[in-house]
VEXDREN-2710 file (C-alpha; in Angstrom, 1 decimal):
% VEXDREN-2710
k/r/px/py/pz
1/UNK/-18.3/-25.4/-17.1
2/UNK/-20.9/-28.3/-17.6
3/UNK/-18.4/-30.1/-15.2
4/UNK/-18.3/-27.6/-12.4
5/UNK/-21.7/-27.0/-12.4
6/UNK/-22.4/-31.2/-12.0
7/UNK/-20.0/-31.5/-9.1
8/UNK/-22.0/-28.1/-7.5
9/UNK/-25.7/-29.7/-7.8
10/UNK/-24.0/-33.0/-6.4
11/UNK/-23.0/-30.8/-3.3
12/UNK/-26.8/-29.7/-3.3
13/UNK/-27.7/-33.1/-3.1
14/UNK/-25.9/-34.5/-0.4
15/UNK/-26.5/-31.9/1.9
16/UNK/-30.3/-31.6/1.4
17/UNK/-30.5/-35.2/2.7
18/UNK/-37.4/-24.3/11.0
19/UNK/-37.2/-21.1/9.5
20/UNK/-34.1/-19.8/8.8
21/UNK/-32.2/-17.4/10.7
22/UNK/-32.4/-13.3/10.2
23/UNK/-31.3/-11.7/7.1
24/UNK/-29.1/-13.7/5.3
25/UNK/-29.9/-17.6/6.6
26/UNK/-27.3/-19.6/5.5
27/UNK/-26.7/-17.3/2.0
28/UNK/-24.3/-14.5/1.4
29/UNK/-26.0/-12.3/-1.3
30/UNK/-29.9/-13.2/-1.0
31/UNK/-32.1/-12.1/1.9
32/UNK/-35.1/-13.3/3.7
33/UNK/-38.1/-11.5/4.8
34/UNK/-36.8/-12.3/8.5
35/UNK/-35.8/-9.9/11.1
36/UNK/-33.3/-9.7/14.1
37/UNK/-35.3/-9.2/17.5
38/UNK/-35.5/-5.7/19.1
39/UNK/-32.2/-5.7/21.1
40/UNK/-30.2/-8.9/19.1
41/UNK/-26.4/-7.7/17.9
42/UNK/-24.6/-9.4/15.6
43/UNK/-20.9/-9.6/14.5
44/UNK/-19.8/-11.1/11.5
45/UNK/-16.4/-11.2/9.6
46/UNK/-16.6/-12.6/6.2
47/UNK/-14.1/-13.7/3.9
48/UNK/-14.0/-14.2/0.0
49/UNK/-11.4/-16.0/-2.1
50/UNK/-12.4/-15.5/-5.7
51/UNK/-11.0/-16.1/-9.4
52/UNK/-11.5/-13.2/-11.9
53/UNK/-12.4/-14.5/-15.6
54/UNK/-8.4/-14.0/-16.4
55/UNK/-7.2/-16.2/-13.8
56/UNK/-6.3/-13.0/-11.5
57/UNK/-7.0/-14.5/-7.4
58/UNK/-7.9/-11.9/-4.7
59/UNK/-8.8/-12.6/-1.2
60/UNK/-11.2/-9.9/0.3
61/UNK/-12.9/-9.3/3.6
62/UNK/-15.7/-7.9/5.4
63/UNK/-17.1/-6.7/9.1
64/UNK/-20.4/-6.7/10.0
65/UNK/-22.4/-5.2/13.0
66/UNK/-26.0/-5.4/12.8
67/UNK/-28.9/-4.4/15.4
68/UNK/-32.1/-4.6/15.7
69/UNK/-33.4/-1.8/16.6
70/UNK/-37.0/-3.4/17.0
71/UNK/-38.1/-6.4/15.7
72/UNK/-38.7/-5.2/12.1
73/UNK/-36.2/-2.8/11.7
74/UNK/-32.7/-4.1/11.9
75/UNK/-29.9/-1.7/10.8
76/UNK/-25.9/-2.7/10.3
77/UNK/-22.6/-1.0/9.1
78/UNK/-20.2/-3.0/7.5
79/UNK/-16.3/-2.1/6.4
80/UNK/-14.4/-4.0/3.5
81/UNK/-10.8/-4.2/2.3
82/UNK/-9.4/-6.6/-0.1
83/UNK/-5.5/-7.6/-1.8
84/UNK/-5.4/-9.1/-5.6
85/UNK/-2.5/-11.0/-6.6
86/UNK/0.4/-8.9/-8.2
87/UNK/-1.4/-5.6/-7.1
88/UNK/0.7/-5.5/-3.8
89/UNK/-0.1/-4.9/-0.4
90/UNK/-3.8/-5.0/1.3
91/UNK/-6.2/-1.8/0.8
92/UNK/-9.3/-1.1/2.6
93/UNK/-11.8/-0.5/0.0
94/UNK/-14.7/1.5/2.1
95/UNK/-18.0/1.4/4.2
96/UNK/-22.1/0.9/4.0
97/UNK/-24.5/1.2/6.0
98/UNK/-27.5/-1.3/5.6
99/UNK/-31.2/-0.6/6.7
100/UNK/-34.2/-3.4/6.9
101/UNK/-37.4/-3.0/7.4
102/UNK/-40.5/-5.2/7.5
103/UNK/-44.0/-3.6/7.3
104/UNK/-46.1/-6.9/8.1
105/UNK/-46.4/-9.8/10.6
106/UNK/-45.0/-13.3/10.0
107/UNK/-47.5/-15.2/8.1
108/UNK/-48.0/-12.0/5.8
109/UNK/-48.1/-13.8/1.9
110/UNK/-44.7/-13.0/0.0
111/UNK/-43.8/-10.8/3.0
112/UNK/-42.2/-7.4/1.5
113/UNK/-38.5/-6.0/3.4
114/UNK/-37.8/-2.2/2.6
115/UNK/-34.2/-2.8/1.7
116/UNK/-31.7/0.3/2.0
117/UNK/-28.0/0.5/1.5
118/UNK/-25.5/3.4/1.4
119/UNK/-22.1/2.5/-0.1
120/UNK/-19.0/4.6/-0.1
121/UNK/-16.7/2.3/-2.1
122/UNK/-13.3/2.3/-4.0
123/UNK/-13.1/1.5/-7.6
124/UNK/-11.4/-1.3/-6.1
125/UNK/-13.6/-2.9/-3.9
126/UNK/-14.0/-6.7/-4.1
127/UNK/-16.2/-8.5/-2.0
128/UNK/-19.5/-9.5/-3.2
129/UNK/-22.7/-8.7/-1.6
130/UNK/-24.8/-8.3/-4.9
131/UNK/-24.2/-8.6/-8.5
132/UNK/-26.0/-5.7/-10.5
133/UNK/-25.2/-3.9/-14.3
134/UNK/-24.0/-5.1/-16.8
135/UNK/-19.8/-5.5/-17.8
136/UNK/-20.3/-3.3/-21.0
137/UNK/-21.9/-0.5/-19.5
138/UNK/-20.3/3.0/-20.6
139/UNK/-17.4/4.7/-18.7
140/UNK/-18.3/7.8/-17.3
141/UNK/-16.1/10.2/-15.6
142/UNK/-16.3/10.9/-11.4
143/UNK/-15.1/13.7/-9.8
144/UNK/-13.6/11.7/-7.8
145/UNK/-12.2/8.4/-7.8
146/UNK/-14.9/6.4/-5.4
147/UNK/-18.5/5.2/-6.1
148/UNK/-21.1/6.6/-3.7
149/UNK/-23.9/4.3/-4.3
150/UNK/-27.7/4.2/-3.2
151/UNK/-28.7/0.5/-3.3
152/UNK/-32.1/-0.4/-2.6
153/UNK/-33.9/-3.6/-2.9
154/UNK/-37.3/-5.1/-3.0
155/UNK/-37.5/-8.6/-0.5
156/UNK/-40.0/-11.2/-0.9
157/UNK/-39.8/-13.8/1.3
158/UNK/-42.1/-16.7/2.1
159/UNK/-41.9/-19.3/4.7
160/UNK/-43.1/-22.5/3.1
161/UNK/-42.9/-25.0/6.3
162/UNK/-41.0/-24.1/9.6
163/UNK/-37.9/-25.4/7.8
164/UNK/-37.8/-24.3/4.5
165/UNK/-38.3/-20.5/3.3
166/UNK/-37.9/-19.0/-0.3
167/UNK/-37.4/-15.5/-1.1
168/UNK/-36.2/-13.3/-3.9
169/UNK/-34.4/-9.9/-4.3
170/UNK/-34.8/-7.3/-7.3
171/UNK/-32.0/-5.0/-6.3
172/UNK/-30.8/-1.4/-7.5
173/UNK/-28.0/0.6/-7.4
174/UNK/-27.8/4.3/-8.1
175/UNK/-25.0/5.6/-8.9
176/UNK/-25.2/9.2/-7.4
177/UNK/-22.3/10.7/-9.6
178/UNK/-23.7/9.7/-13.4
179/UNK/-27.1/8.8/-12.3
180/UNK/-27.1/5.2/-13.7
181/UNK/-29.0/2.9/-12.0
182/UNK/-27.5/-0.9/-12.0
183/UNK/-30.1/-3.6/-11.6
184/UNK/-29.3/-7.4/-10.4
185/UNK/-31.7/-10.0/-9.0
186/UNK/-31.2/-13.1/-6.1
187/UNK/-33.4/-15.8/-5.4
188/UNK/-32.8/-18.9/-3.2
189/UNK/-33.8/-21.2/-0.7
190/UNK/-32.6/-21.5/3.1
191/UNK/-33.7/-25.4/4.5
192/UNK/-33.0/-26.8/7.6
193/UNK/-31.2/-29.9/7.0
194/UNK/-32.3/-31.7/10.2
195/UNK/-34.5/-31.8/13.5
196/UNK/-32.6/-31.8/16.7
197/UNK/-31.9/-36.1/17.5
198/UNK/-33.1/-36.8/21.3
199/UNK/-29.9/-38.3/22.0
200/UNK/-28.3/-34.5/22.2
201/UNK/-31.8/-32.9/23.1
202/UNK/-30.8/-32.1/26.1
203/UNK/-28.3/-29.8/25.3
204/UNK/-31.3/-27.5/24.6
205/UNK/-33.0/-27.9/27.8
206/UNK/-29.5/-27.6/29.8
207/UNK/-27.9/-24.5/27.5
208/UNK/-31.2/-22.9/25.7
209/UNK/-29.9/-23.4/22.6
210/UNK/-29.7/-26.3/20.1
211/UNK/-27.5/-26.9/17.3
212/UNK/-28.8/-26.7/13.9
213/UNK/-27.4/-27.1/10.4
214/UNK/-29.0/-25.3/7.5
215/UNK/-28.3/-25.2/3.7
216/UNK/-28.8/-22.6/1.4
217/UNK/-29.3/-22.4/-2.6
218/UNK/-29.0/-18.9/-4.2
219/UNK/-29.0/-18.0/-8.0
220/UNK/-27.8/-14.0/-8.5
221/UNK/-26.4/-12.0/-11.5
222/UNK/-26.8/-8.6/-13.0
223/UNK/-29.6/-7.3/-15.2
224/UNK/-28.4/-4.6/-17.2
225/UNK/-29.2/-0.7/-16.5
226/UNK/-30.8/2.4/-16.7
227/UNK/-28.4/3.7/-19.3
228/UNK/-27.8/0.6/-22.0
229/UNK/-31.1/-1.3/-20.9
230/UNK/-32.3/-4.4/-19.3
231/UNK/-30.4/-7.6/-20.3
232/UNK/-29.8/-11.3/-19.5
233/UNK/-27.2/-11.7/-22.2
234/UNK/-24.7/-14.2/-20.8
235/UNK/-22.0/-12.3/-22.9
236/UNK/-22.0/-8.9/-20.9
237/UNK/-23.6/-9.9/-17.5
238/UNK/-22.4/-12.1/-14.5
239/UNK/-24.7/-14.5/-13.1
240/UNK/-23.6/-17.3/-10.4
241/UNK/-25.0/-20.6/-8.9
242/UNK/-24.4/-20.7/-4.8
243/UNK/-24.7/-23.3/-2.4
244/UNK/-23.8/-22.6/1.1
245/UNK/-24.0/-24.6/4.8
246/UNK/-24.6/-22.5/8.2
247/UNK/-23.4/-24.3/11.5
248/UNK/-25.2/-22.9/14.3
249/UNK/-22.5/-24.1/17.2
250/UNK/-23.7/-22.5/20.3
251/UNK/-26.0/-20.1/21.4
252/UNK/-24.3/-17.6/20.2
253/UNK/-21.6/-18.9/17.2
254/UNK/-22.0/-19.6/14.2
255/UNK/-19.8/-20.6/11.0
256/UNK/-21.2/-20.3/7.3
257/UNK/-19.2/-21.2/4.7
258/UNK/-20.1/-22.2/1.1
259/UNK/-19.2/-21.0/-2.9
260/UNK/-20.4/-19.9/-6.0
261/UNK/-19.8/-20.6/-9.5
262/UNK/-19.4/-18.4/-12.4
263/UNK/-22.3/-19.7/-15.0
264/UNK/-21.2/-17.1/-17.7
265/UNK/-17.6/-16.3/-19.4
266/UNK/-17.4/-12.7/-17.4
267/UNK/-18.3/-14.2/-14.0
268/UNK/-16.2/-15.3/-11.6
269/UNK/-15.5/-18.1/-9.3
270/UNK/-15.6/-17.9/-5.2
271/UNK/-15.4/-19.4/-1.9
272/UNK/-16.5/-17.9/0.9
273/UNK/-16.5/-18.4/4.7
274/UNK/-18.0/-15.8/7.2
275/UNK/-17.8/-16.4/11.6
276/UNK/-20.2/-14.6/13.8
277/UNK/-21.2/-14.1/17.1
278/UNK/-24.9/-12.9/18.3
279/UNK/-25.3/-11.2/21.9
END
């Protein structure tokens, strides 16, 4: 662990020798307090390859379209599907659909996003976009074998210089057939690794549009829940160490890929790669 965790702040490192972009930035679980422009559309297919504690490897997928309906509200549905090794086959796992909103103006101190997310998910479900709960919590039964899930977060986000923001997530999820709540946490960094050299500056004036590399940090996990209480304890909660790059291609491409490490005994281990296109 010590080991893995070295060789991850070493990746850091190297590639920390603007603000970032809506949403995400270059992270896959935190958010930013920024905001797609009224009109912008995004697509985004994302991919997971992950570990489980007992060695079991699963690849799992996601697509993303996201709008912004005006310049603080920004709206996307997203489906999922995942195969595990040994389990057979590929199964699509569900559907959410994700509402932002930000009351404020830019320059707004820790500026607050409304976070909402409905989730109609399998039990199976794989891919990570937040870590909430807690692995001990009590088994309940369900009327049905699916978890319809109100997920709602708190965004604070602060841009420190125009290429470095901060931010940080206190997320819940409701469970809306035992009426547990889950609660899980992000916080992170998106920096912009470099301004644009002159000798390609003109790709900017000819295209509108200049490439741009950014690096993000993010530390997430789960926080216990409404039913057991609030906990940290490395022994029944997941908590992970990310560092992920975003490669802004062209005006409208992009390519994020990155990975997270497991920092407790019931987390796992991932790499993750997402492609999208804005129009």
């Amino acid at each position: 662990m010590k080991l893995r965790l070295l060789l991850f702040v070493a990746l850091f490192l190297a590639a920390f020798n603007g603000v970032a972009h809506g949403g995400n930035g270059a992270n896959f679980i935190l958010y930013n307090h920024h905001t797609p422009e009224a009109g912008e559309k995004e697509v985004m297919f994302m991919n997971d390859l992950g570990q489980e504690p007992d060695g079991t490897r699963y690849a799992a997928q996601m697509i993303e379209v996201e709008y912004g309906i005006t310049d603080r509200w920004a709206t996307g549905f997203m489906i999922e599907g995942q195969a595990t090794s040994g389990e057979g086959g590929y199964h699509f796992t569900g559907w959410r659909w994700e509402n932002r909103y930000r009351p404020f103006e830019y320059g707004t101190p820790l500026n607050p996003v409304l976070y909402v997310e409905w989730e109609d998910l399998g039990e199976d479900t794989k891919y990570k976009m937040e870590v909430s709960g807690r692995t001990d919590a009590t088994v309940r039964e369900k009327s049905r074998p699916r978890e319809r899930i109100l997920e709602t977060r708190l965004i604070l986000g602060q841009d420190i210089s125009r290429r470095l923001d901060v931010a940080f997530n206190w997320i819940n999820e409701h469970d809306l057939d035992t009426g547990v709540t889950a609660f899980g946490y992000a916080l992170g960094l998106n920096y912009k690794v470099a301004e644009l050299p002159n000798s390609v500056r003109h790709i900017e004036e000819e295209h509108g549009y200049h490439p741009e590399v950014r690096v993000g940090v993010e530390l997430f996990g789960g926080l216990g829940d409404s039913d057991k209480g609030i906990t940290a304890d490395a022994d029944v909660t997941e908590h992970y160490l990310g560092v992920n790059m975003l490669l802004h291609l062209t005006k409208n491409a992009m390519v994020k890929f990155g990975g997270a490490i497991g920092l407790t005994n019931v987390s796992e281990d991932l790499f993750r790669l997402a492609l999208g296109y804005e129009f």
